[in-house]
C-alpha positions in Angstrom: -12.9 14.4 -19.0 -12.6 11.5 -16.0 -12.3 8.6 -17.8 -15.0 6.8 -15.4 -17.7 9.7 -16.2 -16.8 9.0 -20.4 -17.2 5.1 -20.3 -20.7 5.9 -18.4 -21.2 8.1 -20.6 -20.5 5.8 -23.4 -22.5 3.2 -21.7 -26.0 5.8 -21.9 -24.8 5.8 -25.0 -25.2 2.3 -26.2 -27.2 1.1 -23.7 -30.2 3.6 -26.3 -28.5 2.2 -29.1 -29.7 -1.1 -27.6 -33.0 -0.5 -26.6 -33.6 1.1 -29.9 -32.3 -2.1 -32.3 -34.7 -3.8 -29.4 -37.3 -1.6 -30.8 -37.4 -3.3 -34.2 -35.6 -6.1 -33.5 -38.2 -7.7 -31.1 -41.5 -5.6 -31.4 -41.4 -6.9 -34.7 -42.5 -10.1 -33.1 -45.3 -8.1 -31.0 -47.5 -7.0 -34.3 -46.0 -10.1 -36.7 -49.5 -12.3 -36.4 -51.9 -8.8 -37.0 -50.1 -7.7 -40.0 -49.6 -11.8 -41.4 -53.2 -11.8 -41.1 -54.2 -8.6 -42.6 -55.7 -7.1 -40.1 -53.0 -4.1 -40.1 -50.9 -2.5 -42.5 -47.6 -2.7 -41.7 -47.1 0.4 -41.2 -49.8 1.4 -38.9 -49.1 -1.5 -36.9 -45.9 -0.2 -36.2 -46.6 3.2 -35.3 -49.8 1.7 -33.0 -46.9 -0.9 -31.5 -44.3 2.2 -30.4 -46.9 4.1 -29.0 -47.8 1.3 -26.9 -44.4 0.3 -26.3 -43.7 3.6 -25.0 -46.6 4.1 -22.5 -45.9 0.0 -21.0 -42.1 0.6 -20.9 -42.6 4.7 -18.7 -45.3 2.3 -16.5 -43.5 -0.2 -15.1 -39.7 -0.5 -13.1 -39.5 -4.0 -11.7 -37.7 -6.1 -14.0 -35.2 -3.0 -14.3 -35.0 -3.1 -10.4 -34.1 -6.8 -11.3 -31.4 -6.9 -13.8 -29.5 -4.4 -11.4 -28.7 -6.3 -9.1 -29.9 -10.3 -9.5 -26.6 -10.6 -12.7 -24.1 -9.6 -10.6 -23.7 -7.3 -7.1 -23.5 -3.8 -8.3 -21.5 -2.6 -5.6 -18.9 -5.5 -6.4 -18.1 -3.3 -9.6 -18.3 -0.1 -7.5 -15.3 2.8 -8.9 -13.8 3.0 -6.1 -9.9 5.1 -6.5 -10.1 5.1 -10.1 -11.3 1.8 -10.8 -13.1 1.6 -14.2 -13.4 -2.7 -14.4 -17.4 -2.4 -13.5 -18.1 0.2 -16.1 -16.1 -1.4 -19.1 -17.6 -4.7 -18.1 -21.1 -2.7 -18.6 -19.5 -1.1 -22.5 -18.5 -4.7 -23.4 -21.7 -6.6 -22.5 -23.6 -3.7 -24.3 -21.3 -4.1 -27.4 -21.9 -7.8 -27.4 -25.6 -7.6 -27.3 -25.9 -4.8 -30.2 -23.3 -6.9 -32.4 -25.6 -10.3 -31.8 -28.8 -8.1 -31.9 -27.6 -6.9 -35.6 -26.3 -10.2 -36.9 -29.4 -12.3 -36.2 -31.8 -9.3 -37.4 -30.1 -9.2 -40.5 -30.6 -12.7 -41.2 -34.3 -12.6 -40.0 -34.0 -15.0 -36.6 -35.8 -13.8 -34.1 -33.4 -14.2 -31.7 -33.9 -13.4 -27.8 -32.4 -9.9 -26.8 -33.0 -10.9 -23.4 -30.5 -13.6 -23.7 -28.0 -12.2 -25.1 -27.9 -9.0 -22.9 -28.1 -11.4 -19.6 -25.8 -14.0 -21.5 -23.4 -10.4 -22.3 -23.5 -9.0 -19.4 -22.4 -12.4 -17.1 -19.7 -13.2 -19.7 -18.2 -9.7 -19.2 -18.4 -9.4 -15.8 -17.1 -13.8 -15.5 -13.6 -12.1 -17.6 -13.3 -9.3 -15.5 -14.1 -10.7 -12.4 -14.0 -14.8 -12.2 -17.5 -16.8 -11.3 -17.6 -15.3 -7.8 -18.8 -12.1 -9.2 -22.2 -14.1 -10.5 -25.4 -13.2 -8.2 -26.0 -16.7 -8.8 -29.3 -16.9 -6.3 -30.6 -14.4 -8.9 -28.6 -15.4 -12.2 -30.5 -18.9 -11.9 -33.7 -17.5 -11.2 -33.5 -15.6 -14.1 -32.1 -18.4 -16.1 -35.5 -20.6 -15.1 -37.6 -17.4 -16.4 -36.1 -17.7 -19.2 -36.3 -21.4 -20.0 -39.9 -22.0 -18.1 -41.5 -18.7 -20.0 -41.3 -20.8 -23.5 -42.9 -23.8 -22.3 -45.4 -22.2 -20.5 -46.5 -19.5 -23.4 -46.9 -23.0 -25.6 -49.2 -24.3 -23.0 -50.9 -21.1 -22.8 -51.4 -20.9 -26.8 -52.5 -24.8 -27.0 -55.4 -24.0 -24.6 -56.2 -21.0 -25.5 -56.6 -22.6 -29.1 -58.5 -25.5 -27.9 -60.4 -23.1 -25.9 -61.6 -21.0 -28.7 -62.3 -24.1 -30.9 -64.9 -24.8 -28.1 -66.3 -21.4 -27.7 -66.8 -21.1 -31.3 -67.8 -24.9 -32.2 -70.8 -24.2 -33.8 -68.9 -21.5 -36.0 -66.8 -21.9 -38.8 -63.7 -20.2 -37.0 -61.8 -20.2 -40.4 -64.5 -17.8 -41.9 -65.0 -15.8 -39.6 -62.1 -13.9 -40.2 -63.7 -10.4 -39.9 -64.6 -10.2 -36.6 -61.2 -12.0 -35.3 -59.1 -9.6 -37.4 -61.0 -6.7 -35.5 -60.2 -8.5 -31.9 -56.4 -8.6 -33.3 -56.3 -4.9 -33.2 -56.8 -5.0 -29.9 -54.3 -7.4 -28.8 -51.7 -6.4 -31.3 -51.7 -3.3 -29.1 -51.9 -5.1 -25.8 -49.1 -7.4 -26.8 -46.7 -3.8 -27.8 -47.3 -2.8 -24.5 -46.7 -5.4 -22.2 -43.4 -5.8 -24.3 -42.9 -2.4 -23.4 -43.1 -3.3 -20.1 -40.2 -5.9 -19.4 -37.9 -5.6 -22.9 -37.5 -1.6 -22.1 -36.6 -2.6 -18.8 -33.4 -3.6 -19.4 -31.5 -0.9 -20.9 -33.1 0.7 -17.7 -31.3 -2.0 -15.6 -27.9 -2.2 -17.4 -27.8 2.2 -17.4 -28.4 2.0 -13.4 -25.9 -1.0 -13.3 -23.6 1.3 -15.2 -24.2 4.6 -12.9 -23.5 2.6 -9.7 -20.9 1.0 -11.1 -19.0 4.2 -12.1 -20.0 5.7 -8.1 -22.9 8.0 -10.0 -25.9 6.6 -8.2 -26.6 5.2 -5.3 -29.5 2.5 -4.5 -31.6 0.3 -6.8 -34.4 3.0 -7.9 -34.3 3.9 -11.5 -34.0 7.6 -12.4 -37.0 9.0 -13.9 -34.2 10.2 -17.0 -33.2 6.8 -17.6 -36.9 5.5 -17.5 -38.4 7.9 -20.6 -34.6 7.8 -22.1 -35.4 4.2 -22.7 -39.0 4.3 -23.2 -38.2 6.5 -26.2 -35.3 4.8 -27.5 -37.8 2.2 -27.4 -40.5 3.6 -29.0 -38.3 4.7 -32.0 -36.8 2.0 -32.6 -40.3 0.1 -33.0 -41.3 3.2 -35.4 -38.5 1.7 -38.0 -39.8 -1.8 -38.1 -38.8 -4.9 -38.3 -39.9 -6.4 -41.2 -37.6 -9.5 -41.4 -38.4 -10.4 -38.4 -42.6 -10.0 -39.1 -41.9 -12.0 -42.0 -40.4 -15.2 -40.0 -42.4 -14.5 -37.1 -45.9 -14.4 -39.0 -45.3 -16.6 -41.6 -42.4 -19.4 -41.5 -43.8 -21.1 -38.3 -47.1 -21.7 -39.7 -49.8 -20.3 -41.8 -51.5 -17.8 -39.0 -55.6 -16.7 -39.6 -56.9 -13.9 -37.7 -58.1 -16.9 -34.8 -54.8 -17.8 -34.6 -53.5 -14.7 -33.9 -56.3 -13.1 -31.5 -55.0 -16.8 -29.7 -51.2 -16.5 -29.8 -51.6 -12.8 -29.1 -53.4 -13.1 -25.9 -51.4 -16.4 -24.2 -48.1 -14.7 -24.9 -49.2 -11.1 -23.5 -50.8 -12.8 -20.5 -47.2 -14.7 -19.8 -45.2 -11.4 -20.3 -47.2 -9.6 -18.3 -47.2 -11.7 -15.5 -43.5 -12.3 -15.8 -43.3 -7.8 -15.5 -45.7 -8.3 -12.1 -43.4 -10.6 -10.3 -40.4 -8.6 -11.9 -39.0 -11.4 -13.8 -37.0 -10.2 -17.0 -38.2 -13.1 -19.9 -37.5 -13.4 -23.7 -40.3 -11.4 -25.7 -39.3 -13.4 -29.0 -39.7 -16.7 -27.4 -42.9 -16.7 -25.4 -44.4 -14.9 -28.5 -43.0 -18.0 -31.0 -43.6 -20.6 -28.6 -47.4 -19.2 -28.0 -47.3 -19.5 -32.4 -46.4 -23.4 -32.0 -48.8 -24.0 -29.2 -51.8 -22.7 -31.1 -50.5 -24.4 -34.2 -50.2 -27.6 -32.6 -54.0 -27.3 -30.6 -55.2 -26.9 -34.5 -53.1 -29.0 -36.4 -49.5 -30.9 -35.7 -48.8 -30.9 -39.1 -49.5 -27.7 -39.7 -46.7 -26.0 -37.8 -43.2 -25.8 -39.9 -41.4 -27.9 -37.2 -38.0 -27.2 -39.7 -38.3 -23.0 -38.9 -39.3 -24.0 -35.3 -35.7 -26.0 -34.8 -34.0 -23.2 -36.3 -35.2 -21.2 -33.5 -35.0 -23.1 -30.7 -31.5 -23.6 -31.8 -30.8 -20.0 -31.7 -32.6 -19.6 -28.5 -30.0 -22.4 -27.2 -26.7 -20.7 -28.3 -27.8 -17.2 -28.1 -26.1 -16.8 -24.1 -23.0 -18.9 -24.4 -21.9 -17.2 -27.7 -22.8 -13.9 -26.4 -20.8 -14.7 -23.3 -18.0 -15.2 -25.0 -18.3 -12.7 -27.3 -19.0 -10.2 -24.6 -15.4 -11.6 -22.7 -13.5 -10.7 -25.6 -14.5 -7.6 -26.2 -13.8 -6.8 -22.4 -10.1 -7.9 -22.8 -9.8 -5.5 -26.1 -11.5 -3.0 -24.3 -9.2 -3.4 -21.0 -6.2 -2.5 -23.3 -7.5 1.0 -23.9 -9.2 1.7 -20.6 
């Protein structure tokens, strides 16, 4: 077999494996407030949260468009007489992300995929390459997505908070739990599926990446193939669970009602969304935690676990270096064999 045609292959490959450990690695974030709160069972918030995931990752292409090109110029990795460098860049970044994906899942951080892949991906293509390779017009604006989506999904969650305590001022909000956990049903599922539709993107990004790279495809449109590939890898990957994750998510940040959640649910789904409109790839895991400490902080300061919330800002800072680096390596073991 070409040896091109099997690291693409390979790529497809991983690049499912991915999207799938995405599945339960960061929808787990998606449904952790609904089932913390009792208003799903576990399990049927997970099977509600890949069906949604599914239909928002098949619906949208932008932020796949994106990650092709805005990392690093596609056609600057091209295959041309033999050349394999773009595609095992592609294998190593992939390999990085799953390896990070793993470690911080089994310790229960929720950890950004979205960084790590990005963070993979330029490290990868920096050892292969050198900085000139960088799309750095796009690398930084995807850089500020990441960093600006955070802060503004704790904005979003401290006024939507404060908003709700004046809708609902001349009700007891922390006792009217049934009818919040009924509205949390609701945006559990809206939450799954505008995760759907930017974390699915980018397997669909980094397989195009890898078929242009390896002279398969030609342009930026995604194949429809790759788009319900990765929708399902998606899907069942959420259909596992994530419960490690739920657990962190729902519970270590701060004590979350049903109020809470209908709050933190609906600022971080309206920041991801938006992000997927203007076809900016951004972190799942943080807007959803951030929009967690911004409603805890409109209620109560002390009531957030400010300890937890270091711990995860500190994983969202090293997340991209290490990754980097760890995707750089791997591309200079790979490099021996390819």
């Amino acid at each position: 077999m070409d040896t091109i045609l099997l690291i693409t292959i390979l790529v497809v490959i991983f690049a499912l494996i991915f999207d799938f450990i995405n599945g339960f690695h960061d929808t787990a974030n998606a449904i952790a407030t609904s089932v913390s709160t009792r208003a799903l069972k576990p399990r049927t918030a997970v099977y509600m949260a890949a069906v949604m995931n599914f239909v928002g990752a098949i619906t949208f292409v932008g932020v796949a468009k994106a990650l092709t090109k805005d990392i690093v110029d596609p056609f600057t990795l091209n295959a041309y007489d033999g050349d394999i460098t773009g595609s095992v860049v592609i294998l190593a970044a992939l390999l990085s992300a799953i390896t990070w994906n793993l470690l911080t899942w089994y310790f229960g951080i929720p950890s950004s995929s979205s960084h790590t892949l990005i963070g993979s991906v330029a490290g990868a293509a920096i050892a292969a390459a050198g900085f000139s390779v960088l799309n750095y017009t796009g690398f930084i604006k995807i850089l500020q997505a990441l960093i600006f989506s955070p802060l503004l999904a704790f904005a979003a969650g401290f006024l939507m908070m404060s908003l709700f305590k004046v809708l609902f001022k001349d009700m007891n909000l922390y006792r009217t739990n049934k009818g919040f956990r009924t509205m949390q049903i609701g945006t559990a599922a809206l939450q799954s599926f505008t995760h759907g539709t930017n974390d699915a993107q980018k397997a669909m990004g980094i397989i195009t990446l890898a078929l242009i790279a390896g002279g398969l495809h030609q342009g930026d449109d995604i194949p429809f193939w790759v788009r319900f590939a990765a929708a399902t890898a998606m899907g069942l990957g959420t259909s596992v669970g994530g419960y490690k994750i739920i657990k962190t998510v729902g519970g270590k940040i701060m004590k979350i009602r049903p109020v809470n959640g209908v709050a933190a649910d609906l600022a971080s789904a309206s920041i991801i969304f938006g992000a997927t409109l203007i076809h900016l790839p951004v972190s799942t895991t943080h807007v959803i935690s951030s929009s967690i400490m911004g409603v805890g902080t409109a209620h109560r300061v002390k009531g957030v676990k400010w300890g937890m919330a270091r711990k995860i800002v500190t994983t969202w800072v090293i997340t991209m270096p290490i990754s980097a680096v760890m995707a750089a390596s791997i591309y200079f073991i790979l490099s021996l064999f390819f």
